[in-house]
Backbone as JSON Lines, residues from 0, in Angstrom:
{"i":0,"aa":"X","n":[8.17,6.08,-14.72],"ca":[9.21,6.0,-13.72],"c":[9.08,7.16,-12.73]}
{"i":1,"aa":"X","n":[8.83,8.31,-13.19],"ca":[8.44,9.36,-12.22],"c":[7.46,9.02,-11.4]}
{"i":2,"aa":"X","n":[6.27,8.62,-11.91],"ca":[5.41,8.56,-10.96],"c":[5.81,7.28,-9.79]}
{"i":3,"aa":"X","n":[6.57,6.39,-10.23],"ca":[6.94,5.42,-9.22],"c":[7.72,6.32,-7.95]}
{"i":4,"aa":"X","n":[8.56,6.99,-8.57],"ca":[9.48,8.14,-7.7],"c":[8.74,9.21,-6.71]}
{"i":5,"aa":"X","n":[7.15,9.18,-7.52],"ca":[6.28,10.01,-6.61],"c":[6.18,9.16,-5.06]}
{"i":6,"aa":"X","n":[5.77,8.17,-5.47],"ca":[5.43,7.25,-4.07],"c":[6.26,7.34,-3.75]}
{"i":7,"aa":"X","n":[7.36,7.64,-3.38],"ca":[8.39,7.65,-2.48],"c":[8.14,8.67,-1.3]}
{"i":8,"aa":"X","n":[7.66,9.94,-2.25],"ca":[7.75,11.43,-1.41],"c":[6.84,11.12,-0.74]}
{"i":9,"aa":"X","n":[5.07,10.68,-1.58],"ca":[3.75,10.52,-0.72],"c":[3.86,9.73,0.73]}
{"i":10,"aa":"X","n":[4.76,8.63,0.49],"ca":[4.55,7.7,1.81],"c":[5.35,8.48,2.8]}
{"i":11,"aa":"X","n":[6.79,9.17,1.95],"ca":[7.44,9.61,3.31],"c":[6.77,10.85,3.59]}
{"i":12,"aa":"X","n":[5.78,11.85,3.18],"ca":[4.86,13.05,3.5],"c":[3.72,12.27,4.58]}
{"i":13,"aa":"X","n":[3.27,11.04,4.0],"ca":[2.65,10.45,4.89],"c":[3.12,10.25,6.27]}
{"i":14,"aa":"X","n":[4.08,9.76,6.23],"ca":[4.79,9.0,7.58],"c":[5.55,10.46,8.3]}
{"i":15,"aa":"X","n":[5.66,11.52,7.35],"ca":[6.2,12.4,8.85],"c":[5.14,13.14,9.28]}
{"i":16,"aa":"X","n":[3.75,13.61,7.92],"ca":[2.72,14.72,8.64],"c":[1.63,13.63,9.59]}
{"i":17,"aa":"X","n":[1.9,12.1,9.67],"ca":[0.97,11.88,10.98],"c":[1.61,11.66,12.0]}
{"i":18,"aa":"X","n":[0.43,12.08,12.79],"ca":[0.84,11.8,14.48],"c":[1.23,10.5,15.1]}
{"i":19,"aa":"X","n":[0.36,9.61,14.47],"ca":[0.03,8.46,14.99],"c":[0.37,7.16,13.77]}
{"i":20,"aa":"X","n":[1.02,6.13,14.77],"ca":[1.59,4.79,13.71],"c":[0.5,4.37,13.27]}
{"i":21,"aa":"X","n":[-0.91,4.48,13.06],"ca":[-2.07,3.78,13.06],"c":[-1.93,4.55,11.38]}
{"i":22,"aa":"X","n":[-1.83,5.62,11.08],"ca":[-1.74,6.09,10.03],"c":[-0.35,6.22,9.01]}
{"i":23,"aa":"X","n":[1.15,6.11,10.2],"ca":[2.2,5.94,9.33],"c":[2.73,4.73,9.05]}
{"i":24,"aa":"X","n":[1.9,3.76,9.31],"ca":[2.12,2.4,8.82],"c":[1.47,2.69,6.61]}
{"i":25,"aa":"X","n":[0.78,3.13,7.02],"ca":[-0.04,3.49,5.38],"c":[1.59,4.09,4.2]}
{"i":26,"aa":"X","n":[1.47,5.37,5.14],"ca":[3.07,5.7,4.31],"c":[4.26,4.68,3.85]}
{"i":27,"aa":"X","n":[4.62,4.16,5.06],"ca":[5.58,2.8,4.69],"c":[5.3,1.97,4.21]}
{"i":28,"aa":"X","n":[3.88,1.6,3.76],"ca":[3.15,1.02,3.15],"c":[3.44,1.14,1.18]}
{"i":29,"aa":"X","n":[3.77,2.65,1.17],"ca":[2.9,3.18,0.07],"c":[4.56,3.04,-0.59]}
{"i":30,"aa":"X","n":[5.67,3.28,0.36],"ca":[7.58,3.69,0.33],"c":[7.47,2.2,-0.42]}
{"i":31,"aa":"X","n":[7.02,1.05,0.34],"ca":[7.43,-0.17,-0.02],"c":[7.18,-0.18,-1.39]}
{"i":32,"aa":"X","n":[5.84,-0.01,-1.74],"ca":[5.12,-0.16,-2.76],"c":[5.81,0.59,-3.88]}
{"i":33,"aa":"X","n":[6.12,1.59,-3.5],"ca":[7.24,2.45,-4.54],"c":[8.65,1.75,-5.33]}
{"i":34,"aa":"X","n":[8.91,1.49,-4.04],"ca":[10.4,0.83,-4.09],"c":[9.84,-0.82,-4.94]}
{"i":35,"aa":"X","n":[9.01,-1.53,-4.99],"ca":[8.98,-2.08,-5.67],"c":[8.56,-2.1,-7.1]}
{"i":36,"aa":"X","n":[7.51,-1.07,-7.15],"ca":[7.34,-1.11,-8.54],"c":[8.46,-0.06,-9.32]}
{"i":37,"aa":"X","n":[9.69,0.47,-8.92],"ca":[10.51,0.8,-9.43],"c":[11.39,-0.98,-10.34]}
{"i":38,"aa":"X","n":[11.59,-1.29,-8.86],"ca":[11.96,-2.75,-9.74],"c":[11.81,-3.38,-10.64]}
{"i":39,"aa":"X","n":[10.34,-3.6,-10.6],"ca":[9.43,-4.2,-11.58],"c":[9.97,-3.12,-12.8]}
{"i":40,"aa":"X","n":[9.4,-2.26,-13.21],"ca":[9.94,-1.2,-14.17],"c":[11.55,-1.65,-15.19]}
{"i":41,"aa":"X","n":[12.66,-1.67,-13.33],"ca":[14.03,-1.59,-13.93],"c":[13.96,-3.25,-14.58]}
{"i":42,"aa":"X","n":[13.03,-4.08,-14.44],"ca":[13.64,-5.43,-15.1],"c":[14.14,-6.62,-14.34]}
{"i":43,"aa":"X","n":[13.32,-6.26,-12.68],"ca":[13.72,-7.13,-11.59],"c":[12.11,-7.44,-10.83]}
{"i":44,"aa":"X","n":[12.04,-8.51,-11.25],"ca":[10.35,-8.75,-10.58],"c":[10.25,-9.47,-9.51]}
{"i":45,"aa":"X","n":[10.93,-10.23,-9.39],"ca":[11.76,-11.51,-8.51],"c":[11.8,-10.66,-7.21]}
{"i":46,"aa":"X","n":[12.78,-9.7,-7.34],"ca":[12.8,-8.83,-6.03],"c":[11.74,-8.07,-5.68]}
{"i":47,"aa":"X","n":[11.44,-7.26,-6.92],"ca":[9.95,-6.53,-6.21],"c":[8.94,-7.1,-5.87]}
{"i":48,"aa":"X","n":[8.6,-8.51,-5.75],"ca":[7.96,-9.52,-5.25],"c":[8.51,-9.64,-3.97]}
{"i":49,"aa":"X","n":[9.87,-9.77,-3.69],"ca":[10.81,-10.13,-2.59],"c":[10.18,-8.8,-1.16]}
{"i":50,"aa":"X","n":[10.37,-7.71,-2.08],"ca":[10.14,-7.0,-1.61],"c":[9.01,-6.04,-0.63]}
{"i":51,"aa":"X","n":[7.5,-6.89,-2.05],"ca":[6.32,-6.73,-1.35],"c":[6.06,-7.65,-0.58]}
{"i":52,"aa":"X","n":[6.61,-8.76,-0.17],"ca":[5.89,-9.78,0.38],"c":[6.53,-10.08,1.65]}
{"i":53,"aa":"X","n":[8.12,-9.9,1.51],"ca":[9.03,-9.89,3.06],"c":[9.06,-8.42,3.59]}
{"i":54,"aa":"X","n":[8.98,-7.09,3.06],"ca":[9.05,-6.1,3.97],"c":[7.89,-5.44,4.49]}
{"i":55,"aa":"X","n":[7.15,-5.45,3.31],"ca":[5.2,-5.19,3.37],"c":[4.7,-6.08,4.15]}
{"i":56,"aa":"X","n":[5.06,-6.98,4.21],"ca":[4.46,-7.78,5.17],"c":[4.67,-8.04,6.15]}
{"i":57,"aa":"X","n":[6.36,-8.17,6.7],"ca":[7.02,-8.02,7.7],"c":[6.64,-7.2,8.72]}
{"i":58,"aa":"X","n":[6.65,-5.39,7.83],"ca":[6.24,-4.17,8.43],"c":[4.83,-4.57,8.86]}
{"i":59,"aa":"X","n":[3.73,-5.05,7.75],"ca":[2.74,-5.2,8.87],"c":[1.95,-5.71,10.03]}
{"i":60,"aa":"X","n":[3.08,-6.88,10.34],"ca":[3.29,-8.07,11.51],"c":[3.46,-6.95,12.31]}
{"i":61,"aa":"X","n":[4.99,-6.59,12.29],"ca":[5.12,-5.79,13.06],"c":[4.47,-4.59,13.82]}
{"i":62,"aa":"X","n":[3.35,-3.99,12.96],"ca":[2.79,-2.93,13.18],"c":[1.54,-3.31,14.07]}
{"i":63,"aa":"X","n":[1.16,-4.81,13.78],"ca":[0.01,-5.07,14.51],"c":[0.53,-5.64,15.78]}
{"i":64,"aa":"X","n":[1.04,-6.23,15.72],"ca":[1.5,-6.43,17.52],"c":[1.91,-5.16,17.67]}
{"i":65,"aa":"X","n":[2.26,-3.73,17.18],"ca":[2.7,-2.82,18.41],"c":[1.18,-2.23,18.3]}
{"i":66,"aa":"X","n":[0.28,-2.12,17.41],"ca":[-0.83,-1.73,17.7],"c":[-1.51,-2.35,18.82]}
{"i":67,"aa":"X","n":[-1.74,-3.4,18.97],"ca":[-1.89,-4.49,20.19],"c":[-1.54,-3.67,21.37]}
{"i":68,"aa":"X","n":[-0.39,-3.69,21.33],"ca":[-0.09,-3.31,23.09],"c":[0.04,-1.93,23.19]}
{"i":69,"aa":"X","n":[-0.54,-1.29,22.07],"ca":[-0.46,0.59,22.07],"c":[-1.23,1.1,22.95]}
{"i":70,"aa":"X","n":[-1.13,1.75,23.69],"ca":[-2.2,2.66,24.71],"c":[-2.98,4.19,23.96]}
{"i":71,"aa":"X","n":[-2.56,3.79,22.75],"ca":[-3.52,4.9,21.87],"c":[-4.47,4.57,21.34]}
{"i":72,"aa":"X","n":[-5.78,4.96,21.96],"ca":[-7.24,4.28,21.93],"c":[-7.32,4.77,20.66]}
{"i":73,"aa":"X","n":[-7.66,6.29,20.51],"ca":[-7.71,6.71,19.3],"c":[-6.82,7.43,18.7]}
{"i":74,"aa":"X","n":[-6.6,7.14,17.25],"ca":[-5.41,7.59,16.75],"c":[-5.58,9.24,16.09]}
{"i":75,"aa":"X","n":[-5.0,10.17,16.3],"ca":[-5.44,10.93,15.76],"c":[-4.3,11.13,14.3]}
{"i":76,"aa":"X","n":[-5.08,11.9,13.19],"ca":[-4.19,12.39,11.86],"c":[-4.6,14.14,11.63]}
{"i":77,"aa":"X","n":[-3.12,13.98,11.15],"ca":[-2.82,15.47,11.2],"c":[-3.96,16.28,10.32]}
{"i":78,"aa":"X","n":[-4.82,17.02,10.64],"ca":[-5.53,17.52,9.49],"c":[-5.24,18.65,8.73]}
{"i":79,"aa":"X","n":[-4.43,19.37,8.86],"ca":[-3.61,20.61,8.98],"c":[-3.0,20.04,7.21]}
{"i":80,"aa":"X","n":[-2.47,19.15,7.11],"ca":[-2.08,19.32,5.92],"c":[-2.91,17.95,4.84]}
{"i":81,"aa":"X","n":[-4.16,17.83,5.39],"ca":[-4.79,16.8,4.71],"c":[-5.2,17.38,3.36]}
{"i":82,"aa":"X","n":[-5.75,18.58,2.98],"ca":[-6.52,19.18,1.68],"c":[-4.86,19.1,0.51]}
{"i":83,"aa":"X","n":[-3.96,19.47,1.13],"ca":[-2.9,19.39,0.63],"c":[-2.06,18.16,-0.28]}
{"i":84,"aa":"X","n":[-2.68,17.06,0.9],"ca":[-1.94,15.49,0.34],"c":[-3.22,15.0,-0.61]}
{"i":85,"aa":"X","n":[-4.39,15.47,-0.45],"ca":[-5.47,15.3,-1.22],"c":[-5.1,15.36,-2.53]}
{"i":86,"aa":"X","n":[-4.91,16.69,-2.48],"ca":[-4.55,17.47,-3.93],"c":[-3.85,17.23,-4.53]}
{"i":87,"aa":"X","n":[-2.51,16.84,-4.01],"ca":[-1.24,16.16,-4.79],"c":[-1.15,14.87,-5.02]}
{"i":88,"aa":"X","n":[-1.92,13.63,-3.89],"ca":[-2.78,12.48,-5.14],"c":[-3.57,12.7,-5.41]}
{"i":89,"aa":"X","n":[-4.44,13.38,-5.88],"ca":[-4.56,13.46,-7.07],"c":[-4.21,13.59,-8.36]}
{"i":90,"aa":"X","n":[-3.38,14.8,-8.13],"ca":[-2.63,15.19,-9.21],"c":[-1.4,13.97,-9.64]}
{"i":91,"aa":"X","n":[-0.97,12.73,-8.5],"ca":[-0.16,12.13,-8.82],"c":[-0.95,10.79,-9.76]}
{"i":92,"aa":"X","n":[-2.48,10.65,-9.46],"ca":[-2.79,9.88,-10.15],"c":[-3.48,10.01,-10.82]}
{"i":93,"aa":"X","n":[-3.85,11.12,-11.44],"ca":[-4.05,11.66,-12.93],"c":[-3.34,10.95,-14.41]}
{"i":94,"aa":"X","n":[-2.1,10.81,-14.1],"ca":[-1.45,10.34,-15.01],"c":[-1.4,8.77,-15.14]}
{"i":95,"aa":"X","n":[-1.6,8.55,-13.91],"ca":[-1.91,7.23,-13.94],"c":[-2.47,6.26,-14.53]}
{"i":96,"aa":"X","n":[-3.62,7.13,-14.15],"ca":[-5.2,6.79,-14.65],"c":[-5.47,7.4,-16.23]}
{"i":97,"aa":"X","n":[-4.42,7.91,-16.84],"ca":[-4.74,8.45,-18.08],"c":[-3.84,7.05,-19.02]}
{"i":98,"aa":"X","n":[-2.48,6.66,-18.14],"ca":[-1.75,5.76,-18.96],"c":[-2.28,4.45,-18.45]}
{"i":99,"aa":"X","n":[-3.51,4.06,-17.95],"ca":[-3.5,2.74,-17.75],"c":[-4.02,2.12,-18.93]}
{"i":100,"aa":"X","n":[-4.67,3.14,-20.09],"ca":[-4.93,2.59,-20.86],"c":[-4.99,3.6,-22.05]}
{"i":101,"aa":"X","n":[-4.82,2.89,-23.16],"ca":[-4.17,3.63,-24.35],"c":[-5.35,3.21,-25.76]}
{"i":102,"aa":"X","n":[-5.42,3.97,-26.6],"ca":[-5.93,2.84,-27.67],"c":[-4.44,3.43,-29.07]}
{"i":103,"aa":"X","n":[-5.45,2.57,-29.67],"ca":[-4.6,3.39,-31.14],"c":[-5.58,4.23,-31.87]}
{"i":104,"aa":"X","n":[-5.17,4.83,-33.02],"ca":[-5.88,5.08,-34.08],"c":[-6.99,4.6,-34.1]}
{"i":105,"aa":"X","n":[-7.32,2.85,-34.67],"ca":[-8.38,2.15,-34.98],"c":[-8.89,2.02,-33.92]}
{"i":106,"aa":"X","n":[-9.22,2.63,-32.9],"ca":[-9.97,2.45,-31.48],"c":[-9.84,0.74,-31.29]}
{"i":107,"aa":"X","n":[-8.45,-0.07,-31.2],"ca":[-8.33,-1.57,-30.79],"c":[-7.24,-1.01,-29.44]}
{"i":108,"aa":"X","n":[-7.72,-1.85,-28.78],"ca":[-7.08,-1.99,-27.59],"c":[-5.69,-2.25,-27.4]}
{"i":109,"aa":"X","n":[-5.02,-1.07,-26.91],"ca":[-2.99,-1.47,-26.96],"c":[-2.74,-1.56,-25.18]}
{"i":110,"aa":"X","n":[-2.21,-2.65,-25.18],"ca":[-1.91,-2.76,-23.37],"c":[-0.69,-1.59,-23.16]}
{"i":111,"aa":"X","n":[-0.81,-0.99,-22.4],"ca":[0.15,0.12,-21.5],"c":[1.29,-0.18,-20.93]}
{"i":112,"aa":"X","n":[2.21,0.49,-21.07],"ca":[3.52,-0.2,-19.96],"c":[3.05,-0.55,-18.75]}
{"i":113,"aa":"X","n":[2.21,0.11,-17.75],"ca":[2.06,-0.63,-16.7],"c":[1.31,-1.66,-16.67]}
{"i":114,"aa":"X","n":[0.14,-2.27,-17.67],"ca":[-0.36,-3.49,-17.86],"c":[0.18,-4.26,-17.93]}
{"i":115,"aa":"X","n":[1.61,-4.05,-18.78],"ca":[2.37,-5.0,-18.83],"c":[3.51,-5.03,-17.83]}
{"i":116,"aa":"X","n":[3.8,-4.33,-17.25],"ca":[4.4,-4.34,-16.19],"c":[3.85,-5.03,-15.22]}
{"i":117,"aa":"X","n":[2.67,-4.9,-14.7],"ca":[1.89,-5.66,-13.98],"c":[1.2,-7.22,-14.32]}
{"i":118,"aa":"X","n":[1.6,-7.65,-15.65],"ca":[1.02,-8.68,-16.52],"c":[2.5,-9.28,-16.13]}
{"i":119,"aa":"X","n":[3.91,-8.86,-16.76],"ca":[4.91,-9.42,-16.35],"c":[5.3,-9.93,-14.82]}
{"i":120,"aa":"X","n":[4.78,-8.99,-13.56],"ca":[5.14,-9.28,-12.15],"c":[4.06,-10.32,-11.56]}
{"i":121,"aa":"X","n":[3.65,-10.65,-12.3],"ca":[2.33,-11.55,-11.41],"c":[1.65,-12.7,-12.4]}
{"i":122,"aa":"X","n":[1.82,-11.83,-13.66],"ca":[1.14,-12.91,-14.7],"c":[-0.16,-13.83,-14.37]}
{"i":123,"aa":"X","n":[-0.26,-15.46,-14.56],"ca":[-1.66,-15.68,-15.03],"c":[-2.04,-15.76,-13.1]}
{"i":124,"aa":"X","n":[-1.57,-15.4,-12.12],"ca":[-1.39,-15.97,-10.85],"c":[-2.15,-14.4,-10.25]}
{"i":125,"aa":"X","n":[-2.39,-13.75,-11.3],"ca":[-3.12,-12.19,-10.7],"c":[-3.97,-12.27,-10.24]}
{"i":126,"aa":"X","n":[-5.09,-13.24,-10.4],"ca":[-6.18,-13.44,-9.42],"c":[-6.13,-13.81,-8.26]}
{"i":127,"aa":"X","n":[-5.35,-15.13,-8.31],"ca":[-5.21,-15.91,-6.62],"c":[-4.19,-14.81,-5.71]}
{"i":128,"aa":"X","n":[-3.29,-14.3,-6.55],"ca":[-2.8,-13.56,-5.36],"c":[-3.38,-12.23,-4.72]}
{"i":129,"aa":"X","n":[-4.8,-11.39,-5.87],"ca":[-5.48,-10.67,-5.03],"c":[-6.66,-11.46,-4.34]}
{"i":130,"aa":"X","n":[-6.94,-12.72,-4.41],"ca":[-7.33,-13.29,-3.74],"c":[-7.48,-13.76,-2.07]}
{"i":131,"aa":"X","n":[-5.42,-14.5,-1.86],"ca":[-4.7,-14.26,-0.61],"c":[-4.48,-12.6,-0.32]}
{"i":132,"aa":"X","n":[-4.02,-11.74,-0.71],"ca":[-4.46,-10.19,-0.49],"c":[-5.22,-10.37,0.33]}
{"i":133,"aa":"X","n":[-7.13,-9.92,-0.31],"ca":[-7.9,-9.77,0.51],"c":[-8.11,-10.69,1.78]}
{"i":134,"aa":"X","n":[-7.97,-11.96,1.59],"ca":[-7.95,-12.81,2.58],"c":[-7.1,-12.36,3.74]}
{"i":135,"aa":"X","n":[-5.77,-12.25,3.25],"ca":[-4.92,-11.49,4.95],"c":[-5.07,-10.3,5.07]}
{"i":136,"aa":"X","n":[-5.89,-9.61,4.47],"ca":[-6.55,-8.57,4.75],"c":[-7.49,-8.27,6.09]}
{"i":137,"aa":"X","n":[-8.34,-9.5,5.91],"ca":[-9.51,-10.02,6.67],"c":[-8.9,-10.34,7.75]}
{"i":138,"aa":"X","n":[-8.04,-10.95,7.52],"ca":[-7.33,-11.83,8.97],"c":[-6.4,-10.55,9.7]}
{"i":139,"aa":"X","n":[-6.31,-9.68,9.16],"ca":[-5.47,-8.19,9.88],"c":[-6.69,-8.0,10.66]}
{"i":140,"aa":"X","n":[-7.68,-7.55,9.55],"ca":[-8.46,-6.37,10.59],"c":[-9.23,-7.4,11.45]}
{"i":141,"aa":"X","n":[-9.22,-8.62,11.61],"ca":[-10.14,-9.57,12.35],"c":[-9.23,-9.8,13.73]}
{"i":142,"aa":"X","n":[-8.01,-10.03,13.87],"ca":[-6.81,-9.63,14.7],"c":[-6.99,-8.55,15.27]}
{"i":143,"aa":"X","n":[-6.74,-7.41,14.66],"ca":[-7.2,-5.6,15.0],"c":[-8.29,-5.81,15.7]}
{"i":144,"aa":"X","n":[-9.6,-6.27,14.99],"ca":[-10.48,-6.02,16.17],"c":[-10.52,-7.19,17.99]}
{"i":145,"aa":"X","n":[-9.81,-7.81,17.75],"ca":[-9.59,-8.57,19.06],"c":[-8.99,-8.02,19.67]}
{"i":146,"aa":"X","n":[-8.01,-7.38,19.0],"ca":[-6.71,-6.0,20.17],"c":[-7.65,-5.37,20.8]}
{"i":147,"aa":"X","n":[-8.43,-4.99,20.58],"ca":[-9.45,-3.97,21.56],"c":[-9.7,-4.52,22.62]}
{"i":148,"aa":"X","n":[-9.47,-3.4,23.35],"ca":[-9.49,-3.97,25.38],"c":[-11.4,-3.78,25.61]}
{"i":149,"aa":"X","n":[-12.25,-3.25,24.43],"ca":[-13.59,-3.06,25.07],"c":[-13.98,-4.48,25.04]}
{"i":150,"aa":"X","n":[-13.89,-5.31,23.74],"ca":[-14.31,-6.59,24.4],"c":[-14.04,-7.62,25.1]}
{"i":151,"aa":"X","n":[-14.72,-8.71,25.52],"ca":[-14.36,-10.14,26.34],"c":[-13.24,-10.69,26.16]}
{"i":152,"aa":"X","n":[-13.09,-10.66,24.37],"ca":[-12.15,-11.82,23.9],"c":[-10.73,-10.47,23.47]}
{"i":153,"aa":"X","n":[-10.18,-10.43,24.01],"ca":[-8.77,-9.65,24.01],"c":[-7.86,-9.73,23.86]}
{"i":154,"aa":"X","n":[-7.04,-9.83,23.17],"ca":[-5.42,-10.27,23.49],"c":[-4.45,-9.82,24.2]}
{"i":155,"aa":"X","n":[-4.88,-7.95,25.03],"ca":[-4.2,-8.02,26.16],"c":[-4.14,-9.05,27.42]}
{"i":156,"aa":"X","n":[-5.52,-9.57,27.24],"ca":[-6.26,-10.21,28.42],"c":[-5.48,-11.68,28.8]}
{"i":157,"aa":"X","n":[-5.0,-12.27,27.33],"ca":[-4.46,-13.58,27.06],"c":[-3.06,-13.57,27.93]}
């Protein structure tokens, strides 16, 4: 549960030390992501589904049409406190990565609260939906690259 509580601070450290929305879209990214797997945790999956899929996604509609009509060619990020946010995920996913997996005694395999946390929010449907994932993934940055005013095909141009 703490570490869910971490993502809260990281996205909002994210979203105030950059300059540029090109990078604090990531933070609100990371807030959402927080705020849902708290859910998932408290015993509400329904919503933290609700949650990743209408505000995470919402936010990133939104973010690409204002990227679209942004006049910030290049985005710059703060580097001033980058060694810093380095260091502290790390340190936030240390634990992570230590509880994703557990054994017992008899070296047999015991699933982890978050396996099952993540086994409960998505269940046998975990593939196809990192499936659609990467897919509107593709279709973001394939969008993104048409926003660009260097080439022919543009969507300022449209």
């Amino acid at each position: 549960m703490m570490a869910f509580c971490l993502l809260f601070l990281c996205g909002g450290f994210i979203i105030v030390f950059s300059g540029s929305p090109f990078y604090s879209v990531f933070g609100v990214l990371i807030v959402a992501l927080g705020h849902a797997s708290v859910l998932a945790y408290l015993g509400f999956p329904f919503f933290s589904l609700l949650i990743t899929i209408i505000y995470a996604g919402g936010m990133l509609v939104v973010f690409l049409f204002s990227t679209i009509l942004s006049a910030d060619r290049f985005p710059v990020f703060s580097a001033k406190y980058f060694g810093l946010v380095l260091l502290g995920g790390w340190f936030l996913a240390l634990p992570l990565l230590f509880s994703a997996f557990s054994f017992s005694a008899s070296n047999t395999f015991v699933a982890s609260p978050l396996k099952r946390v993540l086994s409960s929010l998505y269940g046998d449907w975990a593939i196809g939906l990192y499936l659609v994932g990467v897919a509107l993934l593709m279709a973001l940055v394939g969008v993104l690259a048409l926003g660009f005013e260097g080439g022919e095909k543009s969507l300022r141009r449209l």
